[in-house]
Structures are given as structure tokens and as C-alpha cells.
N, C-alpha and C positions, 0 to 999 in steps of 0.2 A: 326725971331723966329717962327712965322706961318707958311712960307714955311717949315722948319726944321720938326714941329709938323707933319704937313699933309704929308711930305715926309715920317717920320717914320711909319707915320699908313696907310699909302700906300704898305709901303714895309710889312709891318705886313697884311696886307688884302692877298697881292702878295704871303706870305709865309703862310698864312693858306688856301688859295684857292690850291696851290701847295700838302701844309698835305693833305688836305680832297681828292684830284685828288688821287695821288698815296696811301691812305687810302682806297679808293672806287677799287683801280685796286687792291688791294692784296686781297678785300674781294671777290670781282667778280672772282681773279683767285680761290682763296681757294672755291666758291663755286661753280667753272664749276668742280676741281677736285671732290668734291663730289658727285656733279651731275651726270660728269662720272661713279663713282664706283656703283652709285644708277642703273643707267642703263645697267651696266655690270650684275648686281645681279638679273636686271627685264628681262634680257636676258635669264640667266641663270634658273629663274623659266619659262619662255616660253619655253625653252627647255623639263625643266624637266613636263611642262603641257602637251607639244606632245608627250613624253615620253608615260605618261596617259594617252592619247587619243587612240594613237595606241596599248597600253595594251589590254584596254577597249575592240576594235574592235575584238582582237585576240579572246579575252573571248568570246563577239559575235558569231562569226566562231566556236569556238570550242562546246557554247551552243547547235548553230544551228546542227552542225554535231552530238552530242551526241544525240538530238529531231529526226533527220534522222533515225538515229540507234534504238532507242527505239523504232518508229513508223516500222522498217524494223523486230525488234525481235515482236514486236507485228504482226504481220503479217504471219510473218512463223510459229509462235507458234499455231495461228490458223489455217495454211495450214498441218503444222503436226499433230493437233489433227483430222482434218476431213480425215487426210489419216488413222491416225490408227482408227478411228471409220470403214472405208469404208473396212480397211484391217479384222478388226475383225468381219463386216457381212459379205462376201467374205468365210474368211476362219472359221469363227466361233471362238468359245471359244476355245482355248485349256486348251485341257485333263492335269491332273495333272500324272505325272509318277510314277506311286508308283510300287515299289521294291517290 
């Protein structure tokens, strides 16, 4: 009757180490597929991060080019006023034309 006893809770040890194996491999799987989807999505915002970065740089260039321009109209505006300062003592004031 003892061997009967320790036979049974043998096989019972045998079939709960067995549950807990294949319990532990459906969790593992179910949380590598999660895992997976986590890092499809942390992919996806790196994506959408470089997205933003090279936004960002475009704005950069487009700043810098607009700071060009401003500093280029600044420049001429002060070349075209010393021309007509220079044109108006050259040629003087003009006369109004009265009818």
C-alpha cells in the first residue's frame, strides 16, 4: 500500500511539473507576442521621431535662408538709398511742373 501511495503522488508531482512546464510556455509565448507588437509600435514612433528630426532641420534651412534674404534686402536698401541721396546731389532737386 505504500508503494501504491508514493506511486500516486509521484505521478501527481509528474503531472503538475508537466501543468506548470507547458503553463510557463503559453505565458512566455503569449508574452514574446506582446513584446513583439510593443516593439513594432516603438519602431513605429522612431520612425515617426526621424520624421521630426528631418522636419525640424528643413525649418533650420528654410530659417537660415529667410535670415540670408533679410540681411541681402537689408543691404540693398541701404545701397539704394545712398544712390538716390548721391543722384539727388548730382542732379539736384527737381523743379515741380506747374501748368
Amino acid at each position: 500500500m505504500e508503494w501504491t501511495v508514493i506511486s500516486l503522488g509521484l505521478s501527481y508531482l509528474g503531472v503538475s511539473i508537466a501543468f506548470m512546464g507547458l503553463m510557463s510556455r503559453m505565458v512566455r509565448s503569449q508574452f514574446e507576442g506582446i513584446n513583439r507588437r510593443f516593439e513594432a509600435i516603438d519602431q513605429r514612433f522612431e520612425a515617426i521621431d526621424q520624421r521630426f528630426e528631418t522636419i525640424g532641420k528643413r525649418f533650420d534651412r528654410v530659417e537660415d535662408k529667410i535670415d540670408d534674404l533679410a540681411r541681402d534686402h537689408q543691404s540693398l536698401a541701404r545701397e539704394l538709398s545712398e544712390f538716390r541721396g548721391e543722384m539727388r546731389g548730382r542732379l539736384g532737386d527737381p523743379q515741380s511742373v506747374t501748368s
